[in-house]
N, C-alpha and C positions, 0 to 999 in steps of 0.2 A: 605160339610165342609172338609178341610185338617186336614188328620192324628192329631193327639198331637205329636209331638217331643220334650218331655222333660225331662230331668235328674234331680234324685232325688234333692230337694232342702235342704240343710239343716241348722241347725243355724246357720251353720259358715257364709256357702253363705250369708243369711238375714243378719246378720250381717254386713259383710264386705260391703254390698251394699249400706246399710242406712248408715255405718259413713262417705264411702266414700261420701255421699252426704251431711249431715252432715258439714263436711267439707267444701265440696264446699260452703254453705250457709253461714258458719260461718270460715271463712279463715283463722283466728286466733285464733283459737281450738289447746290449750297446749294438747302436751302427757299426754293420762290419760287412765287409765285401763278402758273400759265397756265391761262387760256383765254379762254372765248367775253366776248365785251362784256359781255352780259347779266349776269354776275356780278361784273363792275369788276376784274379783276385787274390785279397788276401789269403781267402781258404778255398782251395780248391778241389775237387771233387772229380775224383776218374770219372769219367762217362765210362759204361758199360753194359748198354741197351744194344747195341745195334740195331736194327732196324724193329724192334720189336713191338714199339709202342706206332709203330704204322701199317700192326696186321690188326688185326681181328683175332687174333685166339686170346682164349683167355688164361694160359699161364705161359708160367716162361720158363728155361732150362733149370735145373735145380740146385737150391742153394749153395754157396760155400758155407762151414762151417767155420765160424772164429770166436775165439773166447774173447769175451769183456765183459769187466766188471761182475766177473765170479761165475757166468754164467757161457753157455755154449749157447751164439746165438747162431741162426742161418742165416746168411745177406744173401739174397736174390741181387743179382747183374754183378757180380762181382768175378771181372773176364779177366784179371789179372790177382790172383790168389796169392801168388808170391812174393808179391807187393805188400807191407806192412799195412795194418788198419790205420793206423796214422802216426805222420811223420811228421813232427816238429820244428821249425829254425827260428830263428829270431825275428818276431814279426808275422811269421807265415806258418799254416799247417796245411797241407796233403792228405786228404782223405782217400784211401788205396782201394774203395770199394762204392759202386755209385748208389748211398744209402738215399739218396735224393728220391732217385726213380723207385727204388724199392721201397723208400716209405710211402710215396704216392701209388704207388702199385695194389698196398695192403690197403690204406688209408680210403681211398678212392670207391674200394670194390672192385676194381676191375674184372675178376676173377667172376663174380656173378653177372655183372652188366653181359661180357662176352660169352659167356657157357649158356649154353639151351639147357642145362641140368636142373630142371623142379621135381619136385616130388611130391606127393599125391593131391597137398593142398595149396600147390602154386609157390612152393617156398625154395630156395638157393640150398642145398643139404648139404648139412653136416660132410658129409660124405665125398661131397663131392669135393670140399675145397682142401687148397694148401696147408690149411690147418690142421686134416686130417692127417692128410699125407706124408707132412713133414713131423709132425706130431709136435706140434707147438700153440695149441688153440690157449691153453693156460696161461701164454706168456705174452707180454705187451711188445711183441718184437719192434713194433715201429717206437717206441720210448728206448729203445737199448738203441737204436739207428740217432733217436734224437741224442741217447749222452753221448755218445759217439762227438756229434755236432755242436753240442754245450762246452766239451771239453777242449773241442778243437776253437772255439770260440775264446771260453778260457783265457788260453794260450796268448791268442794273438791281442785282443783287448786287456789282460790281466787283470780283469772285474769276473770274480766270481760270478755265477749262476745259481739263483737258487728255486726249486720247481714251486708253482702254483701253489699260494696260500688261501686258504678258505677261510669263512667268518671267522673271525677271532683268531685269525692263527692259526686256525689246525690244521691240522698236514696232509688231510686230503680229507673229501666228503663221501655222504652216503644217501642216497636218493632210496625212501622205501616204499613202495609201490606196490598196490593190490587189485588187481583184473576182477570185478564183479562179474563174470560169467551166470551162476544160480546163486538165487538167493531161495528158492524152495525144493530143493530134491535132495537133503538131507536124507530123506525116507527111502529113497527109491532103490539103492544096491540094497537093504538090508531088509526092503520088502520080497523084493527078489529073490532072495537068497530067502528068504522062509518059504515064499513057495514052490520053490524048486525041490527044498527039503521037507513039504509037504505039513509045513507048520502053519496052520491056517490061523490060528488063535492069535499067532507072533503076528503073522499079516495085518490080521482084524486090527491089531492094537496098535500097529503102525501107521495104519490107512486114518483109524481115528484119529489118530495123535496128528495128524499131517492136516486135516482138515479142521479140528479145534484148537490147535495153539501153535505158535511161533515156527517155524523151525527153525534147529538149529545151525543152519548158516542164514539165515535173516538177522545180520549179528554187525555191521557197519561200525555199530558203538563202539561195539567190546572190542572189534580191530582196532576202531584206533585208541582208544583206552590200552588195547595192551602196545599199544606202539609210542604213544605218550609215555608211557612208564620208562621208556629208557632215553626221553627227553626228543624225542622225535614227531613229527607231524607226518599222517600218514597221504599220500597221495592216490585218490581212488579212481580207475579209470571203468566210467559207466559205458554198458554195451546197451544203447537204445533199442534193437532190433530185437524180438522175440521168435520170428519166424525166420527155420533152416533158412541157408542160405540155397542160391539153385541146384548146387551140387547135394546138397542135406547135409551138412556140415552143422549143425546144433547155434544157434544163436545164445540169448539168453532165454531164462526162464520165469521169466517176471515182467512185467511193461512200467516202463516209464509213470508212473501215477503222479497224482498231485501230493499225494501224501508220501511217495519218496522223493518230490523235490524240495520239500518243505524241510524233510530229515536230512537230505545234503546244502542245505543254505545250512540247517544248523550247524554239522560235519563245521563250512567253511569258516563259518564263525571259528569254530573252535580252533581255526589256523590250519585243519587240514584240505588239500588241492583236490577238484571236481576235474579231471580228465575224461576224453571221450574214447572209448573202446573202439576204435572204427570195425563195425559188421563186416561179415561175410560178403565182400564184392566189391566193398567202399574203396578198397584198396587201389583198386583199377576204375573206379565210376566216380567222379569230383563232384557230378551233380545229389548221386545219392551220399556221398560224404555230408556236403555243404547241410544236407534236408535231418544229417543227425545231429548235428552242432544244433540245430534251429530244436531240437526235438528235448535237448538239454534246459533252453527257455535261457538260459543265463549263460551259456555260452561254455568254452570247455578252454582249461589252461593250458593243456597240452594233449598229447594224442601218442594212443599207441593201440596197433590195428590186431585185433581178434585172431586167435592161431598164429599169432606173428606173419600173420601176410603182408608179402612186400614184395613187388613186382618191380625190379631195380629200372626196365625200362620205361615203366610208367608213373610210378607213384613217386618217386622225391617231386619232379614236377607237378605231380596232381597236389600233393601238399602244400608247395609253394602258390600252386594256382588259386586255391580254397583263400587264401591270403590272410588267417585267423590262430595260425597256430607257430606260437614262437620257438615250440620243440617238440620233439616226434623223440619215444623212446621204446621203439619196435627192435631194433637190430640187435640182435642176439641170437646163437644159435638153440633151438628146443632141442636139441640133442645132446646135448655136453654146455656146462660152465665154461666160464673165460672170457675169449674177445674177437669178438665177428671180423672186426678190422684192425686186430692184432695192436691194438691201442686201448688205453686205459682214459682217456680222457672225451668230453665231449668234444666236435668237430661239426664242421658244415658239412655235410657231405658234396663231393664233385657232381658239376651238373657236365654230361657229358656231351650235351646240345650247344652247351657254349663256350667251355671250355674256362668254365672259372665256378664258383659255389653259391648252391641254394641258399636261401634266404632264411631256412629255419635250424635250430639246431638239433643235433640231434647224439642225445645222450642215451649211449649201449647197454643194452641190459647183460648182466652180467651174468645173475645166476637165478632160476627160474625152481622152483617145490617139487613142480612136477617131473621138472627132467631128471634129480635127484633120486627117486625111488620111480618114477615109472615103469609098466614093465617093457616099454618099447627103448629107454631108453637106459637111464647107469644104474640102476634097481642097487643102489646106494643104502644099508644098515642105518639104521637113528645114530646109531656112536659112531658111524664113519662120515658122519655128514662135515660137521666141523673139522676135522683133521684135513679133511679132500682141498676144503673150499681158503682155508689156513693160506698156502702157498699162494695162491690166484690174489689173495684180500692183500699179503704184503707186498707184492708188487703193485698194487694199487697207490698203498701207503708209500710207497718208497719213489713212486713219480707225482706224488701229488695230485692223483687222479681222485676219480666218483666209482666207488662203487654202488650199483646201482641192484637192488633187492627184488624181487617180485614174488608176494607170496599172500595165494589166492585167499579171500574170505572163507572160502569152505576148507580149505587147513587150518584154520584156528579153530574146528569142532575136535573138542577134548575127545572123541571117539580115534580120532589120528593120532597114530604113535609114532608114527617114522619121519613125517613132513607134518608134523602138526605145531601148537602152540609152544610143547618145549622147545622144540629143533628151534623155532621162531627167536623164542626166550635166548635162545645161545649165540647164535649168530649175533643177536640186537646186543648181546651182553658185550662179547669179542670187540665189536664195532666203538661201542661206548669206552672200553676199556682201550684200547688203542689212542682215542682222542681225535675221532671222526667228528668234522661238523655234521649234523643231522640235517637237510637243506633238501626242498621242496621243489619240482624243475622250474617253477619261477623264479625260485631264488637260485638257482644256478645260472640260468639266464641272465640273469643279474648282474649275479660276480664276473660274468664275463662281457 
């Protein structure tokens, strides 16, 4: 594991972090005093850390349970339970629970920065965190902590709030995103599978077929063709690297040619975004990152790292270091949908070397094809996939957030039934039918 390199955190930091996010969420946030008692503000806020943000571990005692806003949420640091969630008076409101610290807590990462918990490919698991545990990965706890703080704002300014509007209007956006891992092993499970079953002729015709035409995920087009059809521009993130990583962890399966950078200048023409897949290692190595940006010839809009690796005490810095990449959209759990940091919206992530936030942004993947039917992971039916992901997409909607898509080239081969082109078709339909802006991560960079 890499050293801890971090400075002490304190309530100012928490502070200054959440409102500056705060803000971002709610854009129209009048000047108003919040915080701790000690300084009389308008809106005050119990402290309820004790000494806990000056250890080293990475959770904290476990949640109180309070209902708001239709919902049973958990407030982490809430050492006074008996205390109302919030108390009103003329001018002033009381917050009974210190949502401050507990939104910086979720928001931040803490929980992975401070845990030595990786699992087999260098990743923060499912398993290991507050999400699981508390069974709330589906819910945007830190936006229930923010209306909490909207409402007590409300109050004391009497200027409604209203959350984050995206182009035109709509009421929250949809970032859709596709990892080109292979773009030739189409053939290869169902070559397999004939000769295991001792069908050598199905073999023969496959092995041909694989060497004289196309395959079937060599298909860029048709992704984003069928992505345009429901008025959206798709965002491709290319993996440079061909060979296993040290551990053999599978790269791509294709190289970088002339003639695929020719077919993604066209892609960009057509409005869709050329991202970089960062390889097996990049994650942790800034010099081999930097050498596949250069490998792209025209540079990469934004980044999200192969296997979702993310090494919390090395790589936010390694990305800000690279100095090229305005969003990073890695953080997602491969185990279960929802929200890695219990937030629905993009965020800077906390730099913990200095006690204020990186330079890039970085927008959460939400829901990933393969974690849906996998069999390592919710081995999720074709007709339960939309019903699951329903609940997750309208809290999305209802704080003004990005729901954010990933769904590989090699699931739109019509041979996939359960995470293939229909499930694709459904989800992209819901989204549309809602009245999501369709928005590429440069244009969410943008709007913010």
């Amino acid at each position: 594991m890499p050293p801890l390199n971090a400075a002490p955190v304190t309530a100012g930091m928490r502070l200054a972090y959440v409102l500056q996010h705060f803000r971002l969420a709610y854009p129209d946030t009048p000047n108003v005093d919040i915080g701790y008692a000690a300084s009389h503000p308008a809106i005050t806020i119990i402290a309820g850390t004790g000494n806990f943000f000056q250890q080293n571990t990475p959770y904290p005692a476990a949640p109180n349970y309070r209902d708001w806003a239709g919902q049973r949420i958990p407030f982490f640091f809430d050492s006074q339970p008996e205390v109302p969630l919030l108390s009103l008076s003329p001018g002033r409101a009381e917050i009974g629970a210190d949502i401050i610290s507990a939104a910086f807590y979720l928001l931040s990462g803490w929980q992975e920065y401070f845990s030595d918990a990786r699992d087999r490919h260098g990743r923060f698991p499912y398993a290991a965190s507050v999400q699981k545990q508390y069974g709330f990965v589906d819910l945007p706890v830190a936006n229930y902590y923010f209306d909490v703080l909207k409402t007590a704002v409300e109050h004391v300014t009497s200027q409604p709030l209203r959350p984050r509007r995206w182009a035109g209007g709509a009421p929250f956006a949809a970032f859709i995103t596709h990892d080109i891992d292979n773009l030739r092993s189409s053939w290869k499970a169902p070559a397999k599978a004939a000769l295991q079953h001792g069908q050598l002729l199905n073999f023969g015709q496959l092995a041909w077929q694989h060497f004289t035409q196309p395959d079937a995920w060599d298909n860029l087009e048709a992704v984003a063709a069928a992505t345009a059809a429901h008025g959206a521009k798709s965002s491709f993130f290319i993996l440079p690297e061909s060979r296993p990583g040290a551990n053999g962890t599978p790269n791509a399966d294709y190289a970088v040619s002339p003639a695929l950078l020719q077919r993604l200048e066209a892609l960009k023409a057509q409005g869709c975004e050329i991202s970089l897949h960062g390889s097996i290692g990049t994650a942790t190595d800034a010099p081999h990152l930097v050498r596949e940006v250069e490998r792209l010839q025209h540079g990469a809009a934004g980044l999200r790292f192969h296997y979702l690796r993310w090494e919390p005490r090395q790589t936010p810095a390694l990305v800000d270091a690279a100095n090229w990449f305005p969003y990073d959209s890695t953080l997602g759990f491969a185990e279960h949908f929802g929200f890695r940091n219990s937030y629905c919206h993009p965020f800077y992530p906390f730099n913990f070397a200095t006690g204020s936030e990186h330079a890039f942004l970085e927008i959460p993947l939400n829901v990933m094809d393969a974690t849906l039917h996998h069999p390592n992971y919710l081995q999720l039916r074709a007709e339960e996939i939309l019903p699951a992901l329903r609940p997750m997409l309208a809290e999305i909607e209802r704080f003004g957030g990005v729901a954010t898509l990933l769904w590989h080239n090699d699931h739109f081969d019509p041979a996939n039934q359960v995470t293939g082109p229909h499930q694709f078709d459904e989800i992209m339909g819901y989204l549309q039918q809602r009245g999501t802006a369709f928005l590429t991560g440069s244009e969410i960079v943008a709007e913010l």
